[in-house]
N, C-alpha and C positions, 0 to 999 in steps of 0.2 A: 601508496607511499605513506608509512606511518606518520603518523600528527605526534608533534612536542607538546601539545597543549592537550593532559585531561579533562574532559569532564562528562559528568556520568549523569542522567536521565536516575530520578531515585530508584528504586528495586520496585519493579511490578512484577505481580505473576497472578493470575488470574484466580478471583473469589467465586469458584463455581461449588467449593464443595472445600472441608475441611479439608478431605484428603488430597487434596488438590492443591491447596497451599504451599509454595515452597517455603524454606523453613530457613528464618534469619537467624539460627543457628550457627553451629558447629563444621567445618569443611562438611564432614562426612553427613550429617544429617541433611545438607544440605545438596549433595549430590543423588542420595538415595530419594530424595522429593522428588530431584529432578527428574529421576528414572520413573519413578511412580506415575509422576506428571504425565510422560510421555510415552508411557503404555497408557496409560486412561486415554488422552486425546486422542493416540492412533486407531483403540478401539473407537472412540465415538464417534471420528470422523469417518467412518465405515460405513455409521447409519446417516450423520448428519454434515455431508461433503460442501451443504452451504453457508455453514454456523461461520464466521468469522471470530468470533469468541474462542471457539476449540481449535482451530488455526493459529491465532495468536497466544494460550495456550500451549502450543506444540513447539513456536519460536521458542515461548521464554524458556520451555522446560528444554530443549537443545544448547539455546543459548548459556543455560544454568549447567553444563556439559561441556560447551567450550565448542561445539558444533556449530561455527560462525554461517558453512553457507547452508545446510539443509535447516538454520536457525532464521537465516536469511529468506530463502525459498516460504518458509510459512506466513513467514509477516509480508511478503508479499502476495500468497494467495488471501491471506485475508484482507488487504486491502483491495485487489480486485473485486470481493464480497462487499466490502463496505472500507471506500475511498476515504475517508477523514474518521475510521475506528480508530481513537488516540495512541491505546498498548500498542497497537501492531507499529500504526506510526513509529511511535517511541523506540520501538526494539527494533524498526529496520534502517533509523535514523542512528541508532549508537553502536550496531555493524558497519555501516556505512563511513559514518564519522571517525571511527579506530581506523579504517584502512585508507583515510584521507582519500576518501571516494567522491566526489564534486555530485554524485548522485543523491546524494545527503540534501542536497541544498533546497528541492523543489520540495522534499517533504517537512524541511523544517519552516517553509514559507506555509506549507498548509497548517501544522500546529500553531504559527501565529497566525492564522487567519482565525482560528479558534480562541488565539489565548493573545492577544499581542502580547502581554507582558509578560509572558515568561523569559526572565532573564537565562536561563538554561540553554534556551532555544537561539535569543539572541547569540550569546557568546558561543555558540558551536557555529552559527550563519559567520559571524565574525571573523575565525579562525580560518573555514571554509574558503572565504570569498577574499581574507588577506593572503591567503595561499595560491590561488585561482587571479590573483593581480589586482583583484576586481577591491581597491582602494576608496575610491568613491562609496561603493555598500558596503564595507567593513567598518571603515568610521561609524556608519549609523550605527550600526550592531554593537558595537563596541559602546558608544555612546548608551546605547540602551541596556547592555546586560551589566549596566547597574555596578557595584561591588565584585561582581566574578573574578575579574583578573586584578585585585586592589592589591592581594599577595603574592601573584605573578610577576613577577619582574619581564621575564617571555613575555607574559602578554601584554604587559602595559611597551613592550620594545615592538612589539610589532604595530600596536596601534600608534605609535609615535611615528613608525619607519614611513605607514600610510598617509598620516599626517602632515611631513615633510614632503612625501611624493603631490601630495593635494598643494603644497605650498602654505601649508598653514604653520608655519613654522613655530607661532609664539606660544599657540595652543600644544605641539609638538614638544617642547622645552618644558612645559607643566608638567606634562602628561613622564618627560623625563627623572625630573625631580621628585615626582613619587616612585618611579625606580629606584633612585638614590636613597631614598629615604627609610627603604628594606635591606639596603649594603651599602649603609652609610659610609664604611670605612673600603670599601673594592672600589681599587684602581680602575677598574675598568668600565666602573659605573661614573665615574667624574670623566673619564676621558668622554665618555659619553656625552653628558651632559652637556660639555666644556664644546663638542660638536655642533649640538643641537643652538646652544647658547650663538656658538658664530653665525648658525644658517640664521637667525632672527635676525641678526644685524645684517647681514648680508639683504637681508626680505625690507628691513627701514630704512636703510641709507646706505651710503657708500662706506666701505671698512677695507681695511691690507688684505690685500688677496694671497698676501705672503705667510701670513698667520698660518702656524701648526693644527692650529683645532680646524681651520677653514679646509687646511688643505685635509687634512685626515676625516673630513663628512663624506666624501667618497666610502672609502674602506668602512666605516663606521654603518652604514646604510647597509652596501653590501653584505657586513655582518649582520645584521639584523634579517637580511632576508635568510638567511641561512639556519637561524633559530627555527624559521617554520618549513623549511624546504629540506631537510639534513635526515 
């Protein structure tokens, strides 16, 4: 199921040799790398079937093609070569991730065991696991990847939607207002709000359960799941 929520691991391609380089060029300079790429690797790995290196080589130069699964297939033999090599990781983690694959998720917990802090990683774990229900671990991810989703309105709506499901409601109403604050003037971002605002009073004390915003936090929720489920 496709993911609403971008985000892209930076451009690797492997520094084995100038001519090996993909090239941050031009479309087409950039496809003829790819080609080149992936005649060189297929030759090398003829002689050298345990390099993990010329494997994940062979991903990105496919994947630089638009060859998702035999791009797929490489960066997974290279990890069976070598379980925590980061490129291969990287590149079968942003296959994965495009097709909202939940398979995603065990290797982006291995890059944070290398890297906690990559925000990149957090916020794909985020997106992942708020997809997957898993509300409890999305919070944190979301908490942790930092600025990622500050220009997302989608994402700061799902981390709120998770937020609400936790009962945290007042932290969920922040988390709304800097949605607001990128379509200050969209209807549909105060109705929002004006939702999140009632679940708070509803979370301190006793309020009219008759209230418009109260009643429309149903609908309001449900829409939100649908930003990442659609």
């Amino acid at each position: 199921m496709p993911i609403n929520f971008p985000i892209s691991f930076p451009i690797w391609a492997p520094n084995l040799s100038k001519s090996l380089r993909l090239s941050s060029g031009s479309c087409s300079n950039f496809s003829n790398s790819a080609a080149r790429a992936l005649e060189l690797s297929r030759d090398a790995l003829k002689k050298y079937p345990g390099n993990a290196q010329l494997w994940a080589m062979q991903g990105a130069a496919y994947s630089g093609q638009g060859q998702n699964k035999p791009a797929l297939d490489s960066f997974r033999a290279a990890l069976k070569i070598s379980p925590d090599y980061l490129p291969a990781l990287k590149g079968a983690i942003q296959i994965e991730y495009e097709g909202g694959n939940k398979d995603a998720i065990p290797l982006l917990q291995r890059v944070l065991r290398a890297r906690p802090s990559d925000q990149i990683s957090h916020g794909m774990l985020a997106v992942l696991e708020y997809q997957q229900g898993n509300c409890a671990a999305a919070v944190i991810h979301f908490e942790k990847a930092g600025a990622l989703f500050e220009s997302r309105p989608e994402g700061l709506h799902a981390y709120a939607t998770c937020l609400m499901r936790l009962k945290d409601f007042e932290r969920a109403a922040k988390v709304l207002q800097r949605a607001l604050a990128l379509s200050p003037n969209d209807p549909r971002e105060r109705q929002v709000l004006a939702a999140g605002g009632a679940a708070v009073l509803v979370d301190v004390g006793p309020v009219d359960h008759s209230t418009s915003e109260l009643r429309a936090l149903p609908q309001v929720l449900a829409g939100f799941d649908q930003l990442g489920r659609n």
